[in-house]
C-alpha positions as CSV (number, residue, x, y, z in Angstrom):
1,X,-78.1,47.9,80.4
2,X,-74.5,47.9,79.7
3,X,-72.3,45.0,80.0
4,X,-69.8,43.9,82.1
5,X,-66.7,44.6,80.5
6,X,-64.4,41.9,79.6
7,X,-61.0,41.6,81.0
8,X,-58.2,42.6,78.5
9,X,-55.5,40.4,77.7
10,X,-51.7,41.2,78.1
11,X,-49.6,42.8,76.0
12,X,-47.4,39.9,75.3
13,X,-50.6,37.5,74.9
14,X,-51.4,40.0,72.0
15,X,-47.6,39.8,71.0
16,X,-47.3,36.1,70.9
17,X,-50.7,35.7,69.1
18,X,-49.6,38.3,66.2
19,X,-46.4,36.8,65.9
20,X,-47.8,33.4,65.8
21,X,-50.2,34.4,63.6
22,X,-47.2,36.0,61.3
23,X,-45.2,32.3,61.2
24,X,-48.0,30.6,59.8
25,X,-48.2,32.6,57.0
26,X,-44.9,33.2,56.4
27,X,-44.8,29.0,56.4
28,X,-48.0,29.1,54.5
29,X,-46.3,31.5,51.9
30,X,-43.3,30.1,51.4
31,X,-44.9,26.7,51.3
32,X,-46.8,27.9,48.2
33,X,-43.5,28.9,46.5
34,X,-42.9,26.0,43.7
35,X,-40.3,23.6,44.6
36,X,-39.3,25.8,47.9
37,X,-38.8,22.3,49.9
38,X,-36.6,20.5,47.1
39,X,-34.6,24.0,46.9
40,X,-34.1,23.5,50.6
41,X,-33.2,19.9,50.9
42,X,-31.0,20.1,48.0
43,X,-29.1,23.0,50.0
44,X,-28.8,20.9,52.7
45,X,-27.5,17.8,51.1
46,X,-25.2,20.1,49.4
47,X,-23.7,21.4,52.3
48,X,-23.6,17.9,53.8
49,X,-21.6,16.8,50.7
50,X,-19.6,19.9,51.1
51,X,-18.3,18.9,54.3
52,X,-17.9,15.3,53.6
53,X,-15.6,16.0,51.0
54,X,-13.7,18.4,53.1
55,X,-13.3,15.8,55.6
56,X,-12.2,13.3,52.4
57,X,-9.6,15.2,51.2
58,X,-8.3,15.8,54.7
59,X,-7.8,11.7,54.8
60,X,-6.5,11.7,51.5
61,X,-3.5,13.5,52.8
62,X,-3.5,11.3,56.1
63,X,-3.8,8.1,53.7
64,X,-0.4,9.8,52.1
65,X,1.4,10.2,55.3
66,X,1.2,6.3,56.2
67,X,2.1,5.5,52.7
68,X,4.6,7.8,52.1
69,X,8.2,6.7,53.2
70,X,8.6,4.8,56.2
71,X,9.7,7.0,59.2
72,X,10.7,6.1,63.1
73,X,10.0,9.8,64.0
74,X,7.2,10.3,67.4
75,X,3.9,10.3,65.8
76,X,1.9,13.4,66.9
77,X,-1.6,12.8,66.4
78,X,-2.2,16.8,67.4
79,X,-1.2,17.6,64.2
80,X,-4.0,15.7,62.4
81,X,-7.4,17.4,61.9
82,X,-10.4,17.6,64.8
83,X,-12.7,15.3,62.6
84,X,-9.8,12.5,61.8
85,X,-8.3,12.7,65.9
86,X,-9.3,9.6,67.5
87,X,-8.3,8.0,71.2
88,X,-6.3,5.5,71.4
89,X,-8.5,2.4,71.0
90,X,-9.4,0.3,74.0
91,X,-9.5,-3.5,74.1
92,X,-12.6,-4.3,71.7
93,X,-15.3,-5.6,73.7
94,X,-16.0,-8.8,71.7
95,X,-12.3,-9.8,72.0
96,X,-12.4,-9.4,75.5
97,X,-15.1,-11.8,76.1
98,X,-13.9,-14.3,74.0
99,X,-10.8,-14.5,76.2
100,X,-12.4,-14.8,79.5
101,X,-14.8,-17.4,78.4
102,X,-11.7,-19.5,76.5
103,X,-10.6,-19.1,80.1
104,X,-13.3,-20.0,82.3
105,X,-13.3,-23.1,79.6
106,X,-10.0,-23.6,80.6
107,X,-8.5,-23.5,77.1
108,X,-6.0,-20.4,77.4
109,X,-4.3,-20.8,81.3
110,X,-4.5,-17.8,84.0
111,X,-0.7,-16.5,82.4
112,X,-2.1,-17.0,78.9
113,X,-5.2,-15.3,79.4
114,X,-3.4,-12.1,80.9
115,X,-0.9,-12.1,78.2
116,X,-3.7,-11.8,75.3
117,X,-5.6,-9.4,77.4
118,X,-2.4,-6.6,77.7
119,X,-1.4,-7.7,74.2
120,X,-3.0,-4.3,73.0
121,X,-0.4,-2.3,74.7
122,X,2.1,-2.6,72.1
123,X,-0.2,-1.5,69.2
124,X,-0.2,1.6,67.3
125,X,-1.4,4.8,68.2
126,X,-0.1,5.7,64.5
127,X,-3.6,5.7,62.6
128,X,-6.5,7.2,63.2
129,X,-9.7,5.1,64.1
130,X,-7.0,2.0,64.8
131,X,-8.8,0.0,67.2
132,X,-11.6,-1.0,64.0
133,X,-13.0,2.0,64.4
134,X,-13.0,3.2,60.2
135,X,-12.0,7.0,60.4
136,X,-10.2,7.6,56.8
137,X,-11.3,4.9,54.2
138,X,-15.1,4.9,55.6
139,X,-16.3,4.8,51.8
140,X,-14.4,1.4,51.5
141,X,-14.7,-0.4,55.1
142,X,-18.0,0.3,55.4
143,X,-19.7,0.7,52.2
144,X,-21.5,3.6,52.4
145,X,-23.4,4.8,49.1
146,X,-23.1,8.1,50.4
147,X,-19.4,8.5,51.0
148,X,-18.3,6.4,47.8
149,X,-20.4,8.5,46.2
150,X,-18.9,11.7,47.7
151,X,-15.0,10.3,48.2
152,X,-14.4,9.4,44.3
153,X,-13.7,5.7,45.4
154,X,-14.4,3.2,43.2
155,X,-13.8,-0.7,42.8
156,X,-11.5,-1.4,39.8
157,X,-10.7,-5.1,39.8
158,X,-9.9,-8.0,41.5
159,X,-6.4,-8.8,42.5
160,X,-6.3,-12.4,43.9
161,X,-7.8,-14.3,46.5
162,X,-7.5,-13.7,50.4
163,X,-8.5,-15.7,53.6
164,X,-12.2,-14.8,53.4
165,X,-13.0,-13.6,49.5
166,X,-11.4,-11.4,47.2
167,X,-8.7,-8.9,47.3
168,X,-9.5,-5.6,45.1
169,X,-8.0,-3.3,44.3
170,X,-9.6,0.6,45.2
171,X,-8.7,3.6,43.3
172,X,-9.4,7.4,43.7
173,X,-8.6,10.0,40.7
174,X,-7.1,13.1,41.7
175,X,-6.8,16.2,39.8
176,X,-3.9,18.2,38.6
177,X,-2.1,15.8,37.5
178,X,-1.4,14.0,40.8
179,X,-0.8,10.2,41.1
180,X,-4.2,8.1,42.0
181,X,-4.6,6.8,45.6
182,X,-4.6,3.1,45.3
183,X,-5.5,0.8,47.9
184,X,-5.7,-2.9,48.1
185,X,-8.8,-4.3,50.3
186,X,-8.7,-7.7,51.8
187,X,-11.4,-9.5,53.7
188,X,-9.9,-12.1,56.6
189,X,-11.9,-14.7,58.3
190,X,-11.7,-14.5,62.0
191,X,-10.0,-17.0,63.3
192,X,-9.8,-18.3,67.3
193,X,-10.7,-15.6,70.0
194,X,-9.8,-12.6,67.9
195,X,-13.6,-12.0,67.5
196,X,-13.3,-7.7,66.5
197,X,-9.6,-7.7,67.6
198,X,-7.8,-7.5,63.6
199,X,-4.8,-8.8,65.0
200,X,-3.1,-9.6,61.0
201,X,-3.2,-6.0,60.9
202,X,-2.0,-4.5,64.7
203,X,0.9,-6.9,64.3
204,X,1.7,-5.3,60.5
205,X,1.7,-1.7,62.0
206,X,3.6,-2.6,64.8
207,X,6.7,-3.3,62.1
208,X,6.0,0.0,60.2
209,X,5.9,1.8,63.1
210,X,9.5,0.4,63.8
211,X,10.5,1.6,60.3
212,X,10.8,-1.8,58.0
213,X,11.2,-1.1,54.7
214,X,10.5,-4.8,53.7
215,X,6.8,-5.1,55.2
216,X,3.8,-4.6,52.9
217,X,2.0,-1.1,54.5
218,X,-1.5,-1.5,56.2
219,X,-3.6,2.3,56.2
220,X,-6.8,1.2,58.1
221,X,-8.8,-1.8,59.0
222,X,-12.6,-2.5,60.5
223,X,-14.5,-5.2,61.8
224,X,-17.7,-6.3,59.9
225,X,-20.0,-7.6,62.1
226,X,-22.2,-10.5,61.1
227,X,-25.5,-9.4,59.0
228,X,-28.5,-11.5,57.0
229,X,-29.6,-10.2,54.1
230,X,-33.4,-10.9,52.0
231,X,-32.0,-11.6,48.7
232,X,-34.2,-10.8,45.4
233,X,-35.8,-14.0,45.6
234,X,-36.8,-14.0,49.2
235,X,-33.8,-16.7,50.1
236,X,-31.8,-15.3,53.0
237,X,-28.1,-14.8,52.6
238,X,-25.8,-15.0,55.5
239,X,-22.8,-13.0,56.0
240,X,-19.8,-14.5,58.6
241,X,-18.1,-11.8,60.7
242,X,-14.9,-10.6,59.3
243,X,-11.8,-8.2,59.1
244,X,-11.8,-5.6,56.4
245,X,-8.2,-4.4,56.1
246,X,-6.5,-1.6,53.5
247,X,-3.2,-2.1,52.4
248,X,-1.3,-0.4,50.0
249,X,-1.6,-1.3,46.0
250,X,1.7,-3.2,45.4
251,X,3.0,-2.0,42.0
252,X,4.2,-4.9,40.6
253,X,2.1,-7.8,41.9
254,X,3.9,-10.7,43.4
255,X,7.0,-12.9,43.3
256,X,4.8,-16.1,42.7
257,X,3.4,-13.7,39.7
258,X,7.0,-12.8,38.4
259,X,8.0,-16.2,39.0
260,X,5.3,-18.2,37.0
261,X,5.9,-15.2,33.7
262,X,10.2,-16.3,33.4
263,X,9.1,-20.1,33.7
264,X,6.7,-19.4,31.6
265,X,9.3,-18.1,29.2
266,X,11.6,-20.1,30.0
267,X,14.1,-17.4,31.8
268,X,15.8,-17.7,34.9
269,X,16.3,-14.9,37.9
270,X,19.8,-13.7,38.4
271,X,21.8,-13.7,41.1
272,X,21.9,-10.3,42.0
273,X,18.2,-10.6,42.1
274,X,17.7,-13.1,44.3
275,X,20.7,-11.7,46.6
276,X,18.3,-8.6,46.9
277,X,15.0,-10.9,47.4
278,X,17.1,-12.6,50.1
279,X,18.6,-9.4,51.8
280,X,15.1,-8.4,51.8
281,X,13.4,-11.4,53.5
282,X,16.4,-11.0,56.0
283,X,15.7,-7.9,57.0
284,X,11.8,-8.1,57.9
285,X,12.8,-11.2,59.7
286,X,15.7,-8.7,61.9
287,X,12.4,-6.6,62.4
288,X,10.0,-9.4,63.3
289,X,12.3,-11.3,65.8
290,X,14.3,-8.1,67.6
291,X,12.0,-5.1,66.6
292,X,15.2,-3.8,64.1
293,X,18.3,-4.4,62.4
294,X,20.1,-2.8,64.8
295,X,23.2,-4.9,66.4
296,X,21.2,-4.7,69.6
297,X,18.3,-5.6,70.0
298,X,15.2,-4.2,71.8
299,X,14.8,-6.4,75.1
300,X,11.2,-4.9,75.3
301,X,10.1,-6.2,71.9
302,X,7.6,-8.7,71.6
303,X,9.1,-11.3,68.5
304,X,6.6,-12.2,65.7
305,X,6.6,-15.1,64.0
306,X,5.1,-15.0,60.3
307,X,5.2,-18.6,59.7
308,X,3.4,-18.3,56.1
309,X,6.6,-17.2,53.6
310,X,6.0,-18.3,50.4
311,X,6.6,-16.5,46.9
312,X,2.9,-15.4,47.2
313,X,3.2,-13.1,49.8
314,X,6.3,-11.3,49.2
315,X,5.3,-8.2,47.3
316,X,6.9,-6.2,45.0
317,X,6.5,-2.3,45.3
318,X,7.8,0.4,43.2
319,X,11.5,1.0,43.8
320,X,13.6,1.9,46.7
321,X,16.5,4.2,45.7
322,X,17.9,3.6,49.3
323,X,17.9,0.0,49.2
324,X,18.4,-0.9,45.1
325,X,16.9,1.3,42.4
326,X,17.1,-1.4,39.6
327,X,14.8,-4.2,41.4
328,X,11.4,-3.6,43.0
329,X,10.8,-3.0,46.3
330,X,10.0,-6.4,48.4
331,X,7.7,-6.4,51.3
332,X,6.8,-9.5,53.1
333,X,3.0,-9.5,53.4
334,X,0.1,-11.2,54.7
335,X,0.3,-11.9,58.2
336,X,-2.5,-14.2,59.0
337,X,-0.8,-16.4,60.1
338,X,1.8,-14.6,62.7
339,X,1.5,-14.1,66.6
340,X,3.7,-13.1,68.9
341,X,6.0,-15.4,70.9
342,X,5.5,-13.5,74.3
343,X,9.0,-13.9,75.8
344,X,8.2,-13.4,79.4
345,X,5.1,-15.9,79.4
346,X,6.5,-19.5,78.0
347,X,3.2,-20.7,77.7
348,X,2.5,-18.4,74.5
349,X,4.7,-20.7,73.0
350,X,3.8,-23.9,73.8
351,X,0.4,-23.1,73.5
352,X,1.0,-21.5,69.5
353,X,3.1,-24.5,68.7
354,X,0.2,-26.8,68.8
355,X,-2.3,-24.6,66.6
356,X,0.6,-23.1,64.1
357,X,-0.8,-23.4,60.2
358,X,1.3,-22.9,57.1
359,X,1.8,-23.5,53.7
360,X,2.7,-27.4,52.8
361,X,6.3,-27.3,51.2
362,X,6.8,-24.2,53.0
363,X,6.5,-24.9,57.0
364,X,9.0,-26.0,59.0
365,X,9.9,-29.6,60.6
366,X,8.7,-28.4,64.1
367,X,5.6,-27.0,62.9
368,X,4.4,-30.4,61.4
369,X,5.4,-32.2,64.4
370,X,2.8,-33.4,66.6
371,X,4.3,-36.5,68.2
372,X,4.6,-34.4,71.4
373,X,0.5,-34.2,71.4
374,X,0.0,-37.6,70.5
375,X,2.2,-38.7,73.0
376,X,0.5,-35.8,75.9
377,X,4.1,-34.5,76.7
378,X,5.6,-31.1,76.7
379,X,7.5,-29.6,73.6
380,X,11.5,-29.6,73.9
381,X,12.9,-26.3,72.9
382,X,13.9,-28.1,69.3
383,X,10.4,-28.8,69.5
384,X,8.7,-25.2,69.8
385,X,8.1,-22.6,67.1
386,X,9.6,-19.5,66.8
387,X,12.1,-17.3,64.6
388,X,13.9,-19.9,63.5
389,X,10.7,-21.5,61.9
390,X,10.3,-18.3,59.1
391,X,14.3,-18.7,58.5
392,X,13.6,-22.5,57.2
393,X,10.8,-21.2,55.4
394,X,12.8,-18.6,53.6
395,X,15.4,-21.6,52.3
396,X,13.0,-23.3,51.4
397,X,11.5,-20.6,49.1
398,X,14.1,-20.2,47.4
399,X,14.8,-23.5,46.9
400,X,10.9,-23.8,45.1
401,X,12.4,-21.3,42.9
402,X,15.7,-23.0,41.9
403,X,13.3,-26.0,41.2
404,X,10.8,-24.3,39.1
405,X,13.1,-22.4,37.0
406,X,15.7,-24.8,36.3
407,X,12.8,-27.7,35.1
408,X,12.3,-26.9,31.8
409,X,15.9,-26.3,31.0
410,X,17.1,-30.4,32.6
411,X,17.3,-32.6,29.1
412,X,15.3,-35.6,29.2
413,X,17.6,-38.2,30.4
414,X,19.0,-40.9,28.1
415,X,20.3,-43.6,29.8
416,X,17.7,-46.8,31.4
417,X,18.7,-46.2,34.7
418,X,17.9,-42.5,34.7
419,X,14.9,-42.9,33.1
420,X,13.4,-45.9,35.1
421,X,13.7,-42.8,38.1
422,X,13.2,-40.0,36.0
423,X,11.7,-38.0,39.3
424,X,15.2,-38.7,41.3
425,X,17.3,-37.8,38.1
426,X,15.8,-34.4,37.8
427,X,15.8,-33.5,41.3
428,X,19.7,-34.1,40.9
429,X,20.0,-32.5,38.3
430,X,18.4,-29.4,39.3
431,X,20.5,-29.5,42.0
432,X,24.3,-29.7,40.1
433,X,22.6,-27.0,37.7
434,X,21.6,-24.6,40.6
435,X,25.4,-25.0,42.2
436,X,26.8,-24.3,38.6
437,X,24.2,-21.6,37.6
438,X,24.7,-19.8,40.9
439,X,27.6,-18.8,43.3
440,X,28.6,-21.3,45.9
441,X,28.0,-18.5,48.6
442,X,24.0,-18.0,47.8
443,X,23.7,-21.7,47.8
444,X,25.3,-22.6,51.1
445,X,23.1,-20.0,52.6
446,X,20.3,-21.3,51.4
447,X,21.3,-24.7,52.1
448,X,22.1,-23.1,56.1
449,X,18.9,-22.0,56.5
450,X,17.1,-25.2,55.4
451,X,18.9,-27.1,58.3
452,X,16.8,-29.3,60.0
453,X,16.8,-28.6,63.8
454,X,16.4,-24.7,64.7
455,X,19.3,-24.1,66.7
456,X,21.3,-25.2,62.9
457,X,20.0,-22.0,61.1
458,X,21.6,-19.1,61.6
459,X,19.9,-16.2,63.3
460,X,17.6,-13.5,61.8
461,X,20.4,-11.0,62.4
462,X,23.4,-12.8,61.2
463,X,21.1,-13.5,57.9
464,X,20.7,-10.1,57.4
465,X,24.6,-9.0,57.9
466,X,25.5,-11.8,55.3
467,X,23.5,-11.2,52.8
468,X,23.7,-7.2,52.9
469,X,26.9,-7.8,52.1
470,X,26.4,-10.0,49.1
471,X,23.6,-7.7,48.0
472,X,25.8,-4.5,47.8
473,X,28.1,-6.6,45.9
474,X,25.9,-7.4,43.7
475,X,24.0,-4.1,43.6
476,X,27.5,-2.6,42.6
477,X,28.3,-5.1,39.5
478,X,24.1,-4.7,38.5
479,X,24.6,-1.4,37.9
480,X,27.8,-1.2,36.3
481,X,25.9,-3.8,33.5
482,X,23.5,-1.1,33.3
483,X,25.6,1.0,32.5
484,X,27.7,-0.4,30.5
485,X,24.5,-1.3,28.4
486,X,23.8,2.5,27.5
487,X,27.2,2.9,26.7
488,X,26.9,0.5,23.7
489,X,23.4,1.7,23.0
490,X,21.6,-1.4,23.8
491,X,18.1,-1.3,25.8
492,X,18.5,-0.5,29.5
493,X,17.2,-3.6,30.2
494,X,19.2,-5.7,28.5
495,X,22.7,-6.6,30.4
496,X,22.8,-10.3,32.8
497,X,21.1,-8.7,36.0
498,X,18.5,-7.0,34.6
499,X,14.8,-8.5,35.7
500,X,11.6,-7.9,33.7
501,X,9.6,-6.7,36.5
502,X,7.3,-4.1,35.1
503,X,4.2,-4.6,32.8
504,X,6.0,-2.3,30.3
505,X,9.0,-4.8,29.7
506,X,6.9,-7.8,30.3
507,X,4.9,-6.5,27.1
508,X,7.7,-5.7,25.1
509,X,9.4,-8.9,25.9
510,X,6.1,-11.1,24.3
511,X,6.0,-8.4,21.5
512,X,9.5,-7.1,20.5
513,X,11.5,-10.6,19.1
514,X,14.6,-8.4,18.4
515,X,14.5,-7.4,22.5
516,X,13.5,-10.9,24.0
517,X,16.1,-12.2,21.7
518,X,18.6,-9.8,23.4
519,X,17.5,-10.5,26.6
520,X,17.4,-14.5,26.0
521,X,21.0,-14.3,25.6
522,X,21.9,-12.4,28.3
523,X,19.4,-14.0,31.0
524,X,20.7,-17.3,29.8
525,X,24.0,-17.3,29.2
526,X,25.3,-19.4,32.0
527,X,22.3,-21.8,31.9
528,X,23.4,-22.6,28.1
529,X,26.7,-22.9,29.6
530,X,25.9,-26.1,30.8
531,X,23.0,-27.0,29.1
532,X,23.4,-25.5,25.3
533,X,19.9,-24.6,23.5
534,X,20.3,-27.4,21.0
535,X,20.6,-30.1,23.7
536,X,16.7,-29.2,24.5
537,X,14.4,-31.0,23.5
538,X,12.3,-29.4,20.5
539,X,8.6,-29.8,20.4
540,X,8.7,-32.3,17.4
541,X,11.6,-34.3,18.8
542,X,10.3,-37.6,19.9
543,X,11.5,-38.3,23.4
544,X,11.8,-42.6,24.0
545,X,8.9,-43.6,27.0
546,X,9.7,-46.7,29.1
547,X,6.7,-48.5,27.1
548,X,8.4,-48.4,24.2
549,X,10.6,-51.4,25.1
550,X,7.5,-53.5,26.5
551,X,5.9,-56.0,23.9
552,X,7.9,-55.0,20.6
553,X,10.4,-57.1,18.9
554,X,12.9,-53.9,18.9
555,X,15.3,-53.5,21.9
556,X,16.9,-50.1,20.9
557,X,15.8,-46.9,22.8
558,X,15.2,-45.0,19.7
559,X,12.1,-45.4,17.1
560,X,12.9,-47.0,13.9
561,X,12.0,-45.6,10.3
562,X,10.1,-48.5,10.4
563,X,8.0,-48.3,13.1
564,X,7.7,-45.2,13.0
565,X,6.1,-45.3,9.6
566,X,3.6,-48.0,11.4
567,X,3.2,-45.6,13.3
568,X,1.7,-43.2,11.2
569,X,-0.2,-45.6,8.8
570,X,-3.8,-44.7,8.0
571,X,-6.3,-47.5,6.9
572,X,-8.7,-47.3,4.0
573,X,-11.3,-45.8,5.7
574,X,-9.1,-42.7,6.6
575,X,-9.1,-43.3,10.3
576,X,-5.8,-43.6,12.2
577,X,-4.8,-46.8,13.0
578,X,-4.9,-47.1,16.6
579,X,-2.1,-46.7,19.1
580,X,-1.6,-48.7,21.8
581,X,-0.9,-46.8,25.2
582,X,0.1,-47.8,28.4
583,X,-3.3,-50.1,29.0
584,X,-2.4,-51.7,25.1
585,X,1.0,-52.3,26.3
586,X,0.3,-54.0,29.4
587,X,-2.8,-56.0,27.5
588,X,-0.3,-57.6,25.4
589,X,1.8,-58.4,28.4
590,X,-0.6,-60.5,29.8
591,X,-1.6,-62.1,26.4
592,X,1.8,-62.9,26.3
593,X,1.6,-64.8,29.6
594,X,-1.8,-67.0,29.2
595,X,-0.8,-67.8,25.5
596,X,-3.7,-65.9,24.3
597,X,-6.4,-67.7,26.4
598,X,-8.6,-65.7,28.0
């Protein structure tokens, strides 16, 4: 009996099953190849680094472009490539928030609330990834192994302290020859409603957009939401939300730095130096308050106020052959501080001029002002911060300078009087050496901008047409000592103007004696002027105290051979008989009084 037949499958059943059949052991084939798979995931991590350096070096030459020279030419983002293009950012979410709840609290008013909500509109559209979003310096903002690994950054040291932790410097090696990519890395604490909104940085852009020279460079910046970490021992570490911001490496450090290495050595700055400092200042102040130095200003500008300008956050870059090729470049930095004054919305400024912060020394009258808060009335305009407030703080710089330079050249003073108020004696005496040392013209100004109601000091723009002028005066005779150096075959940086700036000359200056000598002479020639070198006291010179007068038979205001050999006396047991100090002194006062009864 035959069977029924069974019914044939289809051609493409058949098909499907053979080429099924075929995958699985191609798979099983190449699956039995040794080390197949690693061959395979190391060609795909290859090509993943492939293209992640691509996309690196394409940022490296973006990260050149924003720290290259400072242009006001239309930025066209078209030009940049696919991977770094980026929208311009919307207001971050978290800010956004913030400022509706600080409304429905009723802390910020309806017209303060829309102003901090539009404030966005003026940032930049200059960098890529600028609303926090990191697009070029991912390896740095965010940490990723991966990218630090594949980018060539690395962490080289640490530069000084910012609001939040440490500054750092970031460098990246390149090849042929071509100068490393430097980068200096701050982390801010967020302060008020700013929440993911990096407004230190927006503001800084907005002044390099505008095409200050004076104004430290910012590349990128991200916000670093808060994390918790399981440390090694199991103890959990908390990390606070903050900024990460990239600025550019300035050269030469600081003028707080620069500052503290001539006091330390007891030099002074020159004149044409701090004419330069002060053009300087003047012009990122033109910037800040008018948005230029132009003799117009730009109604549609929105002012910023620094209100933190101190010798610590004025930079010094490598030179600018436009503004002075002897003396570093100076950029005002570190805006954590600034805000906007809003011109069209009064209440920005009322409402700023009760939260402003500073520096002690630095700040202005108005900003330590609160007796319009204590007495719940509104702030006069003498009363409110603005402009004005960074001119004072300017002055007042510079007077910090005058007063730490000139110290250790003001001879102890002599007479009773003077030294009874030693403290009052010095500070006029810095003052008549500051007036003789420098010209009358730089020390009016100074003295102008340290006036003490606002409407006094002159305006950002008049600052800045005043002391160009002195600058390029000063510029001119700088370099006509520089030259006239070479011509007699002395160093090129020895002539009166010169300033020891650079590592380089710092080091030869400590090492050299023949070159600081040189230098000595002409940094200090007017100071020894008026106060020769043999009139300072020497280290083994014995300066008369007050004390010495108090309980001792001797009324003169030197020491006596005498005394000064009881001084010195050792017992017979070798120990040094003891001296009697300011408590000795005053306990032989008061046996003096009771007759020795106790």
């Amino acid at each position: 009996m035959t069977g029924r037949r069974q019914p044939s499958r289809s051609r493409g059943q058949a098909r499907s099953r053979r080429g099924t059949n075929s995958h699985q052991a191609l798979r099983q084939h190449i699956t039995s190849i040794p080390g197949y798979a690693q061959q395979v995931d190391e060609a795909i991590e290859t090509s993943r680094e492939r293209a992640d350096r691509i996309r690196s070096l394409e940022a490296d030459k973006e990260i050149e472009r924003l720290l290259g020279p400072v242009s006001t030419s239309p930025y066209d983002p078209s030009n940049l490539p696919r991977n770094l293009k980026d929208e311009v950012a919307e207001l971050p979410e978290g800010y956004k928030r913030s400022i509706l709840q600080a409304h429905r609290e009723g802390v910020l008013s309806e017209p303060l609330a829309r102003y901090y909500l539009d404030i966005h509109h003026a940032d930049s559209d200059r960098v890529p990834g600028q609303g926090g979003r990191a697009s070029l310096l991912k390896a740095i903002l965010l940490m990723d192994p991966h990218m630090l690994r594949v980018s060539g950054w690395r962490a080289v040291r640490v530069l000084g302290g910012g609001g939040f932790g440490d500054v750092i410097l970031w460098e990246k090696r390149r090849a042929n020859g071509l100068h490393p990519l430097r980068m200096a890395v701050k982390d801010s604490k967020i302060l008020d409603h700013w929440v993911d909104y990096n407004h230190e940085a927006h503001l800084t852009r907005r002044l390099i957009d505008r095409g200050c020279r004076n104004v430290i460079n910012v590349v990128e910046w991200a916000y670093i939401p808060a994390t918790e970490a399981r440390n090694s021992d199991g103890t959990i570490e908390f990390q606070e939300q903050r900024h990460r911001t990239c600025y550019e490496y300035a050269e030469h450090a600081d003028l707080g730095r620069l500052q503290d290495w001539y006091q330390i050595h007891g030099l002074v700055f020159p004149e044409a130096f701090l004419w330069y400092v002060f053009y300087s200042l003047a012009n990122a102040l033109c910037y800040c308050s008018r948005g230029g130095n132009d003799p117009r200003p730009d109604f549609a500008w929105d002012p910023i106020g620094h209100y933190d300008i101190k010798q610590d956050n004025i930079f010094l870059g490598v030179p600018d052959q436009e503004q002075h090729r002897l003396y570093p470049c100076v950029k005002l930095g570190d805006f954590g501080c600034a805000w906007t004054v809003g011109p069209g919305v009064p209440e920005v400024r009322h409402y700023k001029s009760k939260t402003a912060a500073g520096t002690e020394g630095y700040v202005a009258p108005e900003v330590l002002n609160r007796a319009p808060e204590q007495e719940g009335r509104r702030r006069t305009s003498d009363e409110l911060l603005g402009p004005q407030s960074d001119i004072y703080s300017v002055g007042r710089t510079f007077l910090h300078i005058h007063d730490r330079l000139l110290h250790d050249h003001i001879p102890r003073p002599t007479a009773y009087n003077d030294r009874m108020n030693e403290r009052q004696y010095r500070i006029e005496a810095k003052k008549k050496a500051a007036v003789m040392i420098y010209s009358a013209d730089l020390n009016r100004a100074v003295n102008y901008c340290v006036e003490n109601k606002p409407k006094d000091r002159p305006e950002a723009y008049n600052l800045f047409q005043v002391t160009k002028e002195y600058m390029e005066r000063w510029r001119t005779l700088a370099e006509v000592e520089a030259a006239t150096a070479v011509t007699n075959g002395l160093p090129p940086q020895i002539f009166p103007s010169s300033v020891l700036y650079t590592a380089e000359d710092q080091e030869r200056f400590e090492t050299d004696p023949y070159f600081a000598q040189l230098y000595r002479q002409q940094n200090l020639s007017k100071v020894w002027e008026i106060f020769p070198p043999a009139a300072a006291p020497q280290s083994n010179t014995y300066v008369p105290a007050i004390s010495d007068n108090l309980g001792d038979d001797s009324r003169g205001v030197g020491r006596t051979p005498k005394r000064e050999e009881r001084k010195n006396r050792i017992d017979t047991q070798g120990k040094p008989k003891r001296n009697f100090g300011f408590a000795g002194v005053m306990k032989k006062i008061a046996t003096a009084w009771t007759g020795g009864r106790r």
